[in-house]
Phi, psi and omega in degrees: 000152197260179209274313175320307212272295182291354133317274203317290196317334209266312186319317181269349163276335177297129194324170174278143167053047184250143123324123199217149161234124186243111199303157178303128184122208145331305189327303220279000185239027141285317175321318204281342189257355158269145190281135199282323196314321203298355179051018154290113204261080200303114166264156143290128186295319181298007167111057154224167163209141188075073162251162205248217176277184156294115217237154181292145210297345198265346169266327169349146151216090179318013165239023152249125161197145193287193205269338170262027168067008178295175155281126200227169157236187231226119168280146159325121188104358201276141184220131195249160172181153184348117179312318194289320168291346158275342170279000165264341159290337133322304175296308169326326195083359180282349196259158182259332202188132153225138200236114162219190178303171170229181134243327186201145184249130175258156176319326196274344189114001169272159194248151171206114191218009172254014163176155187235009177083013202276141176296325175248049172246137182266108205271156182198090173286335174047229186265034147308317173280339170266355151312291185334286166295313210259359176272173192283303168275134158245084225261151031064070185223125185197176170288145178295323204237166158282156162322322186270004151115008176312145173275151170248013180233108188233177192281349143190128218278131167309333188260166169322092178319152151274280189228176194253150155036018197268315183290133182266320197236158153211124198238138139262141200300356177226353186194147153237113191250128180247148199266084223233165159305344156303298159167220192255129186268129161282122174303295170186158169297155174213096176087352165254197167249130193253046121297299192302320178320280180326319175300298202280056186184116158252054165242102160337113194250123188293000000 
């Protein structure tokens, strides 16, 4: 499944009027699959609510731009305000949901996605850890496998954490798996088998 299509799966789950934040990466090409009915509202870290998607650079007005510095626009009703009041509307709890990237998801929900410990990798949590703990939901959307076919949804993650037990959801280009007190539920498939799922995973699948 292509990074659109699977925008569009995470975009019709998210509730009518919830506050959401969408991470830097794959997220951000969500914005474009809500429907203006759905009263969903985007906060930004850098200090917006009510942001709209990510608009192409010749359309830009560079004094909107999300938490990766793309260029976005302003739904009606758009309201800017200080970084610390958006990390405390973070911190807060004020948010329902938020999708952001991994490099790798544990059976339990933990997450680790600002470094992978590679000597030249430039580690960058920006509000992630505080997404992590302080949004209500915490959703997951990334490839299932690394190029080199490593699974990134494992039975307890090798890299550097973000937040512990924080994730609920995980949609991958190939299965959306929700993370329950059982353990990981597959939801449903997209072009795989979930025998063929189950063999390249060693996380026991519900």
């Amino acid at each position: 499944m292509k990074t659109d299509e699977l925008a569009q799966v995470v975009a019709a789950d998210i509730p009518e009027g919830a506050y959401v934040n969408l991470g830097i990466g794959q997220p951000t090409s969500i914005a474009r699959y809500l429907k203006p009915e759905s009263g969903v509202i985007l906060h930004t870290e850098n200090g917006m609510l009510g942001m709209g998607e990510v608009v192409p650079a010749e359309e830009a007005d560079w004094d909107l731009t999300n938490a990766g510095k793309q260029p976005v626009t302003e739904l009606p009703g758009a309201a800017y305000f200080h970084h610390a009041d958006s990390f405390a509307m973070m911190r807060g709890g004020h948010l329902d949901v938020c999708v952001m990237g991994a490099f790798q998801v544990s059976a339990d929900g933990d997450l680790a996605n600002w470094h992978t410990g590679a000597p030249d990798a430039i580690p960058a949590v920006g509000g992630a850890m505080d997404l992590a703990v302080g949004a209500k939901e915490v959703w997951v959307m990334m490839t299932l496998f690394t190029r080199t076919g490593a699974p990134k949804l494992v039975p307890a993650c090798t890299y550097p954490l973000t937040g512990k037990a924080c994730v609920t959801r995980v949609y991958t280009d190939v299965a959306t798996f929700l993370i329950t007190p059982d353990g990981v539920r597959v939801r449903e498939t997209h072009g795989i088998g979930r025998h063929e799922l189950a063999t390249r995973l060693d996380v026991p699948l519900l």
